[in-house]
Z-matrix of the N, CA and C atoms (Angstrom, degrees):
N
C 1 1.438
C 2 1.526 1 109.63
N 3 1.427 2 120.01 1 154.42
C 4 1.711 3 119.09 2 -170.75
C 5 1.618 4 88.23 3 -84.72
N 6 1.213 5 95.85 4 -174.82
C 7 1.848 6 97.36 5 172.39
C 8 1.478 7 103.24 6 -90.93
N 9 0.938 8 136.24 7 -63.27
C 10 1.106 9 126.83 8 157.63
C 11 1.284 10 126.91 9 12.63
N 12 1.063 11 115.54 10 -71.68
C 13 1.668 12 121.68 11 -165.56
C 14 1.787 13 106.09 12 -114.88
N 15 1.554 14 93.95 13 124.49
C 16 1.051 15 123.10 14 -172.09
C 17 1.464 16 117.20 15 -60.97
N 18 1.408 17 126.00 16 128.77
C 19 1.797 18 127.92 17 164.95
C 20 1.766 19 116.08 18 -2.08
N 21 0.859 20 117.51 19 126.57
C 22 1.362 21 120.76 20 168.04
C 23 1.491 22 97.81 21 -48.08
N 24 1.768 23 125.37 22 160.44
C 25 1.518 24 96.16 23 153.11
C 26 1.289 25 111.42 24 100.50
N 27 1.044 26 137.23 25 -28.38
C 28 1.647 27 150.81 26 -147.27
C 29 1.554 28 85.24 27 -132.79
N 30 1.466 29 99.08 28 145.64
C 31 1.373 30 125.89 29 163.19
C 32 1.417 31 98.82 30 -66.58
N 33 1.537 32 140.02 31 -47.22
C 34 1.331 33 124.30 32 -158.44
C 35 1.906 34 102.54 33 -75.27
N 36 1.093 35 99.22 34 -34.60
C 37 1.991 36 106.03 35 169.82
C 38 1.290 37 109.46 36 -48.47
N 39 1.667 38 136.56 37 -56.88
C 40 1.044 39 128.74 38 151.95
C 41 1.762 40 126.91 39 -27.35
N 42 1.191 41 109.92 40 -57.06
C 43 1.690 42 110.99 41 174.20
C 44 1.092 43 112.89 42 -54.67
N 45 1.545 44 122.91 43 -49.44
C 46 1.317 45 113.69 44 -173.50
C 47 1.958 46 122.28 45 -97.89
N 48 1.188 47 94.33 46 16.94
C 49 1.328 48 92.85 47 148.29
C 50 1.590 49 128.31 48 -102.17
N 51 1.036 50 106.66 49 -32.18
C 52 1.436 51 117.67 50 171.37
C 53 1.171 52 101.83 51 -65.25
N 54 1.627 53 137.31 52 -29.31
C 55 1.264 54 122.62 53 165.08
C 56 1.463 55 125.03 54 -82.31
N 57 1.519 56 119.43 55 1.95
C 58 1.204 57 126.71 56 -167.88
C 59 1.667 58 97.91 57 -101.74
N 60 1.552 59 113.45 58 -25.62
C 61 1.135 60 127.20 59 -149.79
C 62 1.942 61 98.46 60 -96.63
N 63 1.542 62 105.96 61 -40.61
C 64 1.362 63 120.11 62 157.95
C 65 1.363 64 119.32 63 -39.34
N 66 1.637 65 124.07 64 -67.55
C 67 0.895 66 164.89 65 -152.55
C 68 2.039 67 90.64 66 -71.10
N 69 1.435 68 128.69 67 -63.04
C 70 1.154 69 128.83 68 -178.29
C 71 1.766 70 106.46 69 -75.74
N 72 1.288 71 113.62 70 -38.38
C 73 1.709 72 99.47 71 -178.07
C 74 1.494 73 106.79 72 -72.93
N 75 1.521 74 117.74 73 -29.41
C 76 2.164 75 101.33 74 166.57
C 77 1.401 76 129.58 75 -66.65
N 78 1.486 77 108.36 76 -14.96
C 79 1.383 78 131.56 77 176.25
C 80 1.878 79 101.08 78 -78.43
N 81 0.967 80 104.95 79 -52.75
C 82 1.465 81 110.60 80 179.86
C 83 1.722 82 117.41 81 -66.13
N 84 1.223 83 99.03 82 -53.28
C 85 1.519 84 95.58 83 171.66
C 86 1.909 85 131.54 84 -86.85
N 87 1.340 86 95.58 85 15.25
C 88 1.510 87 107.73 86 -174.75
C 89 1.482 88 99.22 87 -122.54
N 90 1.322 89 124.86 88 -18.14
C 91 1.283 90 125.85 89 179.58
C 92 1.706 91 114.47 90 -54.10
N 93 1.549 92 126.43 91 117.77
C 94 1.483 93 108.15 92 175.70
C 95 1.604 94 119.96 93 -66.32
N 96 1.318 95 126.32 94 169.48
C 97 1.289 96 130.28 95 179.52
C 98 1.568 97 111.53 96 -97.47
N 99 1.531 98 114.53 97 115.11
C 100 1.432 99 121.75 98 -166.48
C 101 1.563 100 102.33 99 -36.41
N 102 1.528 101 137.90 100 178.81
C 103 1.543 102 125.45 101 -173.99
C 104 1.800 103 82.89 102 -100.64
N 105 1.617 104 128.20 103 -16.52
C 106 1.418 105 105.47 104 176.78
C 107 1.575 106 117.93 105 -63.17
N 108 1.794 107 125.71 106 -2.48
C 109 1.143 108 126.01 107 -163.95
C 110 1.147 109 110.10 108 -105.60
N 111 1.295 110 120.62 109 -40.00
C 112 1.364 111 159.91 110 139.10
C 113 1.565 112 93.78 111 53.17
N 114 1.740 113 95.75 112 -83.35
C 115 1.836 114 105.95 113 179.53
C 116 1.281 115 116.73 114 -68.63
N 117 0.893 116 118.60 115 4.43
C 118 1.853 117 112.65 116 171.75
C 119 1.870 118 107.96 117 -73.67
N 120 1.160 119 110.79 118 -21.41
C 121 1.205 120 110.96 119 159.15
C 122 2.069 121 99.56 120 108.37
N 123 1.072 122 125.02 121 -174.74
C 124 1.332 123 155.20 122 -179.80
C 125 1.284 124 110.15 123 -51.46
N 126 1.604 125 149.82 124 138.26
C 127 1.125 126 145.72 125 155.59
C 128 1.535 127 103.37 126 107.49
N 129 1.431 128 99.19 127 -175.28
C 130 1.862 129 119.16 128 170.00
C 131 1.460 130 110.59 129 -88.89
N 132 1.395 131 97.09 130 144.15
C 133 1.404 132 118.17 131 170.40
C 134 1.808 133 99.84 132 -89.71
N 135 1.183 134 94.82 133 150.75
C 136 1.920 135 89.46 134 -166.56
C 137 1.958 136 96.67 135 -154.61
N 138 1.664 137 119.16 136 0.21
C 139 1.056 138 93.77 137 173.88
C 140 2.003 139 90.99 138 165.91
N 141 1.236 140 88.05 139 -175.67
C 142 2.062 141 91.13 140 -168.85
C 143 1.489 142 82.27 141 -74.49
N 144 1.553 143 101.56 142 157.47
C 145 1.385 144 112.65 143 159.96
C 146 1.558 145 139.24 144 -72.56
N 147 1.776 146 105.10 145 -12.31
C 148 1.442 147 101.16 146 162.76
C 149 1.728 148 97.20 147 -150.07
N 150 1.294 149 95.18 148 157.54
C 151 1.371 150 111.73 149 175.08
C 152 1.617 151 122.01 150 -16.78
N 153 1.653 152 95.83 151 -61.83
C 154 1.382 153 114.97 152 -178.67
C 155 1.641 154 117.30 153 -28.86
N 156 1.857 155 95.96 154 -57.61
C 157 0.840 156 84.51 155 -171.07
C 158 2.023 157 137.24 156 -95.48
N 159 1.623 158 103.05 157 42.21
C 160 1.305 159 127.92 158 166.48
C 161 1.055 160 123.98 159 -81.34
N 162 1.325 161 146.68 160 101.66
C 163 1.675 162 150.55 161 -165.88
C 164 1.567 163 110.50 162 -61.56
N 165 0.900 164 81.33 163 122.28
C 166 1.691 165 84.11 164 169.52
C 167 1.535 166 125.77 165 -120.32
N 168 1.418 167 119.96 166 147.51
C 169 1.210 168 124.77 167 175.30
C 170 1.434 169 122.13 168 -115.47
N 171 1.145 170 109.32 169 149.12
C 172 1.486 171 117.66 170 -174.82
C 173 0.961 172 119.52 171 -122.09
């Protein structure tokens, strides 16, 4: 484990994920959208636009 981050298990592991977890969704939602993205419009990108194009293994 780094020092940093607290025992699995522990109430203080709880705090600091929720602060780690804080910490990445303001980063995510404050981030601007490069101007090549620009027209894709408003919000997060979160995945392909249709099924198809999800890989699958067999």
């Amino acid at each position: 484990m780094t020092e940093n981050r607290p025992e699995r298990g522990m109430p203080e592991f709880e705090a600091w994920l929720l602060a780690k977890a804080q910490k990445w969704s303001d980063e995510l939602i404050t981030t601007e959208i490069p101007e090549e993205l620009a027209d894709v419009g408003s919000g997060l990108i979160a995945g392909p636009r249709s099924w198809e194009d999800v890989p699958t293994v067999f």
